[in-house]
DRENTI-224772 format. One record per residue: chain; x negated, z, y of N, C-alpha, C in turn. Coordinates in nm, 3 decimals, always signed. Layout:
# residues N
  chain       nx       nz       ny      cax      caz      cay       cx       cz       cy
      A        X        Z        Y        X        Z        Y        X        Z        Y
...
END
This chain:
# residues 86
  chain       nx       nz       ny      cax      caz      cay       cx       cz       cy
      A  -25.885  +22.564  +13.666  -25.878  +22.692  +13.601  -26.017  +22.737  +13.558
      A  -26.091  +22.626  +13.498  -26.217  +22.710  +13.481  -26.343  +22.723  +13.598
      A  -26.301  +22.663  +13.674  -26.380  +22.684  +13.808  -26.305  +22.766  +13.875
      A  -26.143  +22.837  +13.899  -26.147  +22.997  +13.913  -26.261  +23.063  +13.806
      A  -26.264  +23.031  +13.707  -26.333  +23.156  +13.598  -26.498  +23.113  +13.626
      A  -26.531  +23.043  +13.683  -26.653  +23.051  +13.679  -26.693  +23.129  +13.809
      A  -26.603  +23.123  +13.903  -26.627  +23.199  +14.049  -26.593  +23.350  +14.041
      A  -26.512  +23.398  +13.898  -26.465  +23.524  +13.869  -26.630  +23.535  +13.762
      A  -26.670  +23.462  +13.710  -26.748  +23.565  +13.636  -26.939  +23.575  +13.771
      A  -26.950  +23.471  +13.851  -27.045  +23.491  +13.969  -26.991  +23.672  +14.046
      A  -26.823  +23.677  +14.043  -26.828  +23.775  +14.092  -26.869  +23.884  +14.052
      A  -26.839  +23.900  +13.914  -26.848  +24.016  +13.841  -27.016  +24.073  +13.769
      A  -27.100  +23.900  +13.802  -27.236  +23.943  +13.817  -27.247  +24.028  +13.923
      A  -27.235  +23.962  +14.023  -27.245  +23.990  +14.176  -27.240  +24.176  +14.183
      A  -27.083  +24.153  +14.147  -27.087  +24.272  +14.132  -27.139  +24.415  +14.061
      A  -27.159  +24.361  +13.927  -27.247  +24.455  +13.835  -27.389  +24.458  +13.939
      A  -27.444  +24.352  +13.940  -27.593  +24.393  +14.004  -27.630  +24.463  +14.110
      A  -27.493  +24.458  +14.207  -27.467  +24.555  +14.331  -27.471  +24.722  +14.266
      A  -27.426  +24.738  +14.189  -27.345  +24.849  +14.150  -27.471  +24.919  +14.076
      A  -27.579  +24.814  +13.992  -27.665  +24.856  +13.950  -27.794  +24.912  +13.996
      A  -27.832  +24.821  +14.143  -27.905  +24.809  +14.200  -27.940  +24.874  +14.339
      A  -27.783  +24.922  +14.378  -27.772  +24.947  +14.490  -27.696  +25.078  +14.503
      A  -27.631  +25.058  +14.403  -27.523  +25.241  +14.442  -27.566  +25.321  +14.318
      A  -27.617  +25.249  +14.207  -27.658  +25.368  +14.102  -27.838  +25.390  +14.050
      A  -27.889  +25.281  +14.112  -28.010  +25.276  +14.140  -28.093  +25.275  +13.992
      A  -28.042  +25.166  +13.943  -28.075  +25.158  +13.785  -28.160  +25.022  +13.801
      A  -28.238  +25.005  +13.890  -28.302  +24.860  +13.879  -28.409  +24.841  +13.751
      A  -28.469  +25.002  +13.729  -28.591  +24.973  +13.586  -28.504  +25.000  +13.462
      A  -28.390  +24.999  +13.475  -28.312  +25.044  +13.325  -28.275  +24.929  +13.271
      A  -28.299  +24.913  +13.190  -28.260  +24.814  +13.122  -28.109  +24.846  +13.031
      A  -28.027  +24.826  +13.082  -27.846  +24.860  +13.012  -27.775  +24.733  +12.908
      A  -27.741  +24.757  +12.855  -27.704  +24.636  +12.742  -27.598  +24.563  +12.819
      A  -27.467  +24.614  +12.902  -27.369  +24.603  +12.948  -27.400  +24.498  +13.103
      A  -27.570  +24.518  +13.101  -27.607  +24.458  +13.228  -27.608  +24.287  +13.198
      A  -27.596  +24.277  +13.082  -27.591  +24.109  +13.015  -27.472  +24.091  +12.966
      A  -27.418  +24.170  +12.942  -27.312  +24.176  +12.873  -27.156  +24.126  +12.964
      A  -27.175  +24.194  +13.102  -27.057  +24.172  +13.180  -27.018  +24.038  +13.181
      A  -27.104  +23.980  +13.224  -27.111  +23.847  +13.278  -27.072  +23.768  +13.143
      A  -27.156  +23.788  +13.010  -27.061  +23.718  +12.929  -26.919  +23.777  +12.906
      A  -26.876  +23.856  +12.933  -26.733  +23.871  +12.912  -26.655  +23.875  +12.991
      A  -26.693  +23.829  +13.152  -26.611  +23.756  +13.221  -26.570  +23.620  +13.150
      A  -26.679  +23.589  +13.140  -26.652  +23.435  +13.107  -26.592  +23.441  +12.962
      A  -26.602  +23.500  +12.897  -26.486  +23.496  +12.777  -26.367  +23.545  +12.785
      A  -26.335  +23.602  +12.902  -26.172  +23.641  +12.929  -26.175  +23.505  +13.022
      A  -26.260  +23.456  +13.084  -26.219  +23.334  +13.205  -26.155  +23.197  +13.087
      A  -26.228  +23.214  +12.953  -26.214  +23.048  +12.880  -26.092  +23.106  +12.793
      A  -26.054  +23.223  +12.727  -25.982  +23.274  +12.708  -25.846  +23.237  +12.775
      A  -25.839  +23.246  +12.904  -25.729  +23.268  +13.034  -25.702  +23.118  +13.020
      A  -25.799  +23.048  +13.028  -25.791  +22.908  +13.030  -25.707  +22.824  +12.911
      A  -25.793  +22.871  +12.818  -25.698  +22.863  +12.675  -25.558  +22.837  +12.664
      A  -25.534  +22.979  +12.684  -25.345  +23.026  +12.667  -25.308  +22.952  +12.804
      A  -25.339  +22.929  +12.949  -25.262  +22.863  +12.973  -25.244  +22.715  +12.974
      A  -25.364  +22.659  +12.876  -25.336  +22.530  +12.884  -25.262  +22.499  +12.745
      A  -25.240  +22.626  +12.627  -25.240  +22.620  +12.491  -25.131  +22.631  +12.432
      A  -25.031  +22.686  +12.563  -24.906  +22.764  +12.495  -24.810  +22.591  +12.479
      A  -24.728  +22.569  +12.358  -24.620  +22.503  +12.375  -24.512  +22.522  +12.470
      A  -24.463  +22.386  +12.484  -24.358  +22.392  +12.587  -24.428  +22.407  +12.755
      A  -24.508  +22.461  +12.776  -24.571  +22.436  +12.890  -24.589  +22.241  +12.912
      A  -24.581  +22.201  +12.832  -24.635  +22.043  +12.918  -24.485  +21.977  +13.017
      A  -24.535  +21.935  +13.102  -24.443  +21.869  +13.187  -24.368  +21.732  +13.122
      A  -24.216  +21.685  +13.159  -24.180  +21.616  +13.088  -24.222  +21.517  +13.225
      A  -24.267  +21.378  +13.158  -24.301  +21.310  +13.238  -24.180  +21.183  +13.262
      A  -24.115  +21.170  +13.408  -23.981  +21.079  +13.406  -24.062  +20.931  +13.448
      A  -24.013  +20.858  +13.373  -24.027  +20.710  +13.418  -24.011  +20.658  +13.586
      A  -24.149  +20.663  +13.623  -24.090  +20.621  +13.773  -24.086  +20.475  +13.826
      A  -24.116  +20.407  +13.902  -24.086  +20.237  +13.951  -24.221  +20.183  +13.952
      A  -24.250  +20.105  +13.957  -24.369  +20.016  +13.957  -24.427  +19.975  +14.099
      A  -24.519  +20.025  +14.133  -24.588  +19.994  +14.301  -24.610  +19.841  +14.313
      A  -24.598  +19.778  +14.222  -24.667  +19.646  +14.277  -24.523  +19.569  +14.337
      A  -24.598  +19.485  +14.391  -24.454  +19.399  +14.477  -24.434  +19.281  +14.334
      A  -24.307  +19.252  +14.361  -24.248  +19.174  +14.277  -24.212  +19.071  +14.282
      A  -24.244  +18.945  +14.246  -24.277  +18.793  +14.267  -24.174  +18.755  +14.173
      A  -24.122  +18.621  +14.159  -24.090  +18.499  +14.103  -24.142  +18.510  +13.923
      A  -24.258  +18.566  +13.935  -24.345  +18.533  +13.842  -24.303  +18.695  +13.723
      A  -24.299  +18.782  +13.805  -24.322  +18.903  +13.743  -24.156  +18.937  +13.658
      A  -24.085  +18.834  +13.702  -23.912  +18.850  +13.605  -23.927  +18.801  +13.474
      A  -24.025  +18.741  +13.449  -24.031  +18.651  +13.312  -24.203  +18.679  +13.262
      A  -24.206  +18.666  +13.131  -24.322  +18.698  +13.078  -24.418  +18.555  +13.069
      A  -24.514  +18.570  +13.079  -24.608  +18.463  +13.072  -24.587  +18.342  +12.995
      A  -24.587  +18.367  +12.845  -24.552  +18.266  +12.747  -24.430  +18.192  +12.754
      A  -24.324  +18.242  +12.801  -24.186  +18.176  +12.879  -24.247  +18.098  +12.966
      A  -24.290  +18.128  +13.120  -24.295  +18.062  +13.180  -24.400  +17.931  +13.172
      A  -24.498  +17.930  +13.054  -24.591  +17.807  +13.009  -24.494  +17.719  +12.937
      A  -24.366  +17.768  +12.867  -24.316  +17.685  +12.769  -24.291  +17.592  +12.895
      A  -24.196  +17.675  +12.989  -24.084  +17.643  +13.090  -24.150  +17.503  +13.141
      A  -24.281  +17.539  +13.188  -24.319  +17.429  +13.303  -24.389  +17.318  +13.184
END
């Protein structure tokens, strides 16, 4: 999620500087909004990020699944049992 928002706020440089540079021809102007975009991509991007990692009830219920390892002789009984045993 925040590497979408970091590729959304490259765009929205991208884009301001196009827009500045190239179709409105403001390259000696100095505009407040020209620093400005780019931080407020990225504060709607960590923002975005936020709420969807923030909201309750969003977490997944996690179900108990089986154990990958193969299962031996050894692995039915716990350690300290089987030292008494032998």
């Amino acid at each position: 999620m925040l590497a979408t928002g970091a590729i959304f706020v490259l765009v929205v440089f991208l884009v301001e500087w196009t827009l500045r540079a190239l179709v409105l021809n403001l390259v000696n102007v100095v505009e407040g909004w020209a620093y400005a975009a780019p931080l407020g991509a990225g504060a709607v991007a960590v923002a975005a990020a936020l709420i969807a990692f923030g909201r309750p009830g969003s977490a997944t219920v996690r179900r108990p699944t089986l154990s990958t390892t193969p299962r031996t002789w050894r692995s039915f009984s716990r350690r300290g049992d089987l030292a008494i045993t032998a």
